[in-house]
N, C-alpha and C positions, 0 to 999 in steps of 0.2 A: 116875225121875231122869234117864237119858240121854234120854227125849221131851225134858224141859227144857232140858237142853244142847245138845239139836238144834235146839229152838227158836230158843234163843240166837245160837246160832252161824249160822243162816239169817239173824237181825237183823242181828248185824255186817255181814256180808258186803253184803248189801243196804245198809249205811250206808257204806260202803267203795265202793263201786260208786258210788252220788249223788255223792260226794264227789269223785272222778275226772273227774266229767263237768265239774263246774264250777272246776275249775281251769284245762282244759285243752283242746284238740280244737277243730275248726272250728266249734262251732254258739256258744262263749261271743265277745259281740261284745267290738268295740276297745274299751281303757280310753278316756275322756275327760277331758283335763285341766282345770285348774280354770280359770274363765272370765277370773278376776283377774291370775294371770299371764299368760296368752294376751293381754291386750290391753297389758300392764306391754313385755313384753318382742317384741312382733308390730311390725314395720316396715314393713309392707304397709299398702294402705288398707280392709280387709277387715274393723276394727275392726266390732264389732256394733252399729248406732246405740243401744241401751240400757246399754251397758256405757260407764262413768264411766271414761276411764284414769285412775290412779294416778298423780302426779307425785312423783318420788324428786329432792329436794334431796342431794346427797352433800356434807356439811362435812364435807370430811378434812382434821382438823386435826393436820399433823405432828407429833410427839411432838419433844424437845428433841434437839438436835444436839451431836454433842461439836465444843466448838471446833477447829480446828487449831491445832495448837501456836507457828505461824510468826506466827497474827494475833491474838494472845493481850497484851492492854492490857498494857505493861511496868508495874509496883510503881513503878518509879522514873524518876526524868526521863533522857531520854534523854542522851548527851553529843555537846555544841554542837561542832557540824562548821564548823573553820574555813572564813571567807569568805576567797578571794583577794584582796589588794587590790587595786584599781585606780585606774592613775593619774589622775590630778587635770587636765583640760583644762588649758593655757597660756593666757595669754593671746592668743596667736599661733592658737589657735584659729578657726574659724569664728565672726565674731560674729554675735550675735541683732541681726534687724533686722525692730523690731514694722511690722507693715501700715501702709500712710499711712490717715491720716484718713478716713473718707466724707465728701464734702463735703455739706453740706444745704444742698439749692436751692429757695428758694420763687418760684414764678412769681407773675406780677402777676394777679391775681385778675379786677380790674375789665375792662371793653372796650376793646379799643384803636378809639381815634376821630381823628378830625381836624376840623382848622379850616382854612379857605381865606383864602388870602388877597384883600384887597379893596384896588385903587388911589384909591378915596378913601375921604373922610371921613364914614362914616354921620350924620343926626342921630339924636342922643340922646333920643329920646322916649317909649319905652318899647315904640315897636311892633315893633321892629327888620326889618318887612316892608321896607327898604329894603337889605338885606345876605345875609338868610336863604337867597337862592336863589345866593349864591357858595361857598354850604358843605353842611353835612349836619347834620341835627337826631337827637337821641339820648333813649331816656327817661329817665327819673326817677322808678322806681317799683318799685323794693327797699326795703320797708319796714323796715331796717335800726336803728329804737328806735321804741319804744312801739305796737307790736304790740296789742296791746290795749287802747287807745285809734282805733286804725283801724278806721274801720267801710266801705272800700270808696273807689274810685276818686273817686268826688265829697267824699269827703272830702279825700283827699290822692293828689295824682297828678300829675307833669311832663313837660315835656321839653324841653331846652336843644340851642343852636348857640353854636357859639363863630367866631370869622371872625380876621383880624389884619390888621398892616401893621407898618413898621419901629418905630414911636413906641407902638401901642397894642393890647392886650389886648382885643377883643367880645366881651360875654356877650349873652344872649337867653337867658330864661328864660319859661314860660307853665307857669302851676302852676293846677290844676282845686282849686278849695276853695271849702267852702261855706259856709265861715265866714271873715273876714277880722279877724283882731283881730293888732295891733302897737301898745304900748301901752309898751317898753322902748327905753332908748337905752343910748349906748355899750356897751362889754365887756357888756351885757346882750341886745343886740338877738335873739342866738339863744334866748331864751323869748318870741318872737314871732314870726310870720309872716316866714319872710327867707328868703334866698340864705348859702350855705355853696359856698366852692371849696377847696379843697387841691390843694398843684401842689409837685410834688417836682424843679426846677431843676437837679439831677444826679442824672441818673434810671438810668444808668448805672455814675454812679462808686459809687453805695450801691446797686444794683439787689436785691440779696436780703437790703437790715439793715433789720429788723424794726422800729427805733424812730425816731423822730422827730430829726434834728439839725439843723444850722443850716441848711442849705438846702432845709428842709421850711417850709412857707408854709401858715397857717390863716387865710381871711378872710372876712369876713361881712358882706352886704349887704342893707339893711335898704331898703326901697322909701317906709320912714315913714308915717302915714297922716293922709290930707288932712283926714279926718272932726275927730281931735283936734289938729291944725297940727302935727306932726310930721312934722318933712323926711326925705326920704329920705339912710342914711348909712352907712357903712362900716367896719368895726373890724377891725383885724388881732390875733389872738394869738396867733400863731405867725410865727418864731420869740422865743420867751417873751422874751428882751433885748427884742426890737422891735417890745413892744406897743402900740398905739397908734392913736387911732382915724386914719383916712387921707382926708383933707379933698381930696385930687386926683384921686379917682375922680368919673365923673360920671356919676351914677343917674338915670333914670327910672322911674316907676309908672305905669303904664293896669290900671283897673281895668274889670271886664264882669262881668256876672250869672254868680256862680259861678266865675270865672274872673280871675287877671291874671297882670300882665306884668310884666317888671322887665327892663332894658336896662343896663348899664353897659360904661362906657371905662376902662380901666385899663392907666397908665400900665408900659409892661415895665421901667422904672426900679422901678418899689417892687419888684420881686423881683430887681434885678440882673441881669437877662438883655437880650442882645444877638441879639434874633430874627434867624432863616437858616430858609431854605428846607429841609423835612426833617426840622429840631429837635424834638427827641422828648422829651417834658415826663409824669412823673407826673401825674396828674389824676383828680379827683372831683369834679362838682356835684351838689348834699343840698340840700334845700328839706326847715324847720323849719316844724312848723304847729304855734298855739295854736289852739283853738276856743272858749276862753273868756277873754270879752273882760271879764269883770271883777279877770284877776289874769293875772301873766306869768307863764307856764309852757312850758317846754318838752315837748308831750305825743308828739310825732311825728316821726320824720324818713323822708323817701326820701330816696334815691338812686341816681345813677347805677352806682354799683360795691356789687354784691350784698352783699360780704361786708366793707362798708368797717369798718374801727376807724379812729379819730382818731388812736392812737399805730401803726400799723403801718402804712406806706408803698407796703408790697409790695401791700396791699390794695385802693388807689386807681383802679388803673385808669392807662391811658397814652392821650395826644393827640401826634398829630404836624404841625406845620407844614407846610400844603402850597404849593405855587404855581402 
């Protein structure tokens, strides 16, 4: 029996002894921490390339606050804090004085041109190569209606001189068309091959009114055609009282391959003016072209002034009288 408990007692002690060794003493190595937090919590760049870090979202979501007692919604309506009155401006006051107007100015759109003047008497034949070289010739070629009926400069295309003296008004017009049909008279002439002038007489005194009044002038000259014995003639319809065809202008027509001419005199009596050196007149010459010579139709107009309307004046364009 005591071998046995000596046995025994030799075993503990021998397991008492192993047990000592691995708790403690230089030969047990360092612990190793676990790989996941090391790379969680490591701020260095030493991470392990196999190690995944862990991304930690923190929703810290506060729990309920007590209110303060100071900003705590009243039950009840609050009680209305007298306003101070205040007195009432006098009359005698400062008074309101609204901005002036802006004034709207439209300029004249069209070219400013001139006419020269000439000491004698042109003849009237249509070529007006006897006058042309005492002034300046201008185009006619702002396709200003029917646009699409124009197919290009030999269709429709000008260019006019104007000249003067004390008694008489020179026009010169040479209009490129390749069709020549005029087949209308009176107040109709304009749906037929013709001359159109507008001339605005107080060009200053209405310089920026947009609409047509009595000393605005619409007149139209028709070259007539020899082919069906139709004379060459001229109609005023502006201003609307004093419409009427005007039997003392004196027209000519020369016609050329593709090409003509139209010449007129016109008296500065039909518009009431008393020509001076200088005198500065609204102004537009428009050449109307039909191309079909079996019915009257207005299909085309040029003109001188790009942006002409019939009712706005400002659009016309201006000539001055020279000497």
């Amino acid at each position: 029996m005591k071998r046995i408990i000596t046995v025994l007692a030799a075993v503990l002690l021998v397991c008492l002894f192993a047990t000592a060794c691995s708790i403690g003493g230089t030969n047990n190595p360092a612990a190793t921490p676990n790989m996941t937090l090391t790379a969680l919590f490591d701020t260095s760049n030493n991470i392990p390339a196999t190690v995944t870090p862990i991304y930690v979202v923190v929703t810290n979501t506060p729990g309920p606050t007590a209110i303060p007692t100071d900003t705590l919604v009243p039950t009840t309506p609050p009680t209305a804090t007298a306003v101070p009155a205040t007195a009432v401006p006098t009359a005698t006051s400062v008074p309101y004085n609204p901005p002036p107007p802006t004034p709207v100015i439209m300029e004249r759109y069209g070219a400013l041109m001139k006419a020269g003047y000439i000491s004698f008497a042109p003849v009237i034949d249509g070529s007006w190569s006897d006058w042309v070289n005492y002034t300046t010739q201008y185009p006619v070629t702002a396709i200003v209606y029917g646009r699409n009926h124009w197919t290009g400069a030999d269709d429709l295309q000008a260019s006019y001189a104007a000249t003067w003296d004390y008694t008489y008004l020179y026009i010169g017009v040479k209009v490129h068309d390749d069709v020549y049909a005029q087949n209308a008279t009176g107040a109709n002439i304009y749906k037929g091959d013709s001359i159109e002038i507008l001339l605005d007489k107080d060009l200053y005194g209405d310089y920026y009114t947009q609409y047509l009044s009595s000393d605005d002038y619409q007149l139209g000259i028709s070259g007539g055609n020899p082919a069906t014995g139709k004379s060459p003639e001229a109609y005023l319809w502006f201003p609307s009282g004093s419409a009427t065809s005007e039997s003392n202008i004196s027209i000519a027509l020369m016609q050329e391959a593709g090409t003509y001419h139209i010449e007129a005199r016109i008296p500065w009596s039909d518009f009431g003016i008393n020509p001076t050196n200088g005198l500065h007149l609204g102004f537009a010459v428009s050449v109307n072209d039909d191309d079909d010579i079996t019915q009257n139709v207005q299909q085309t107009m040029a003109s001188s002034a790009p942006y002409r309307s019939l009712v706005d004046p400002t659009t016309w364009g201006e000539i001055v009288l020279t000497k």
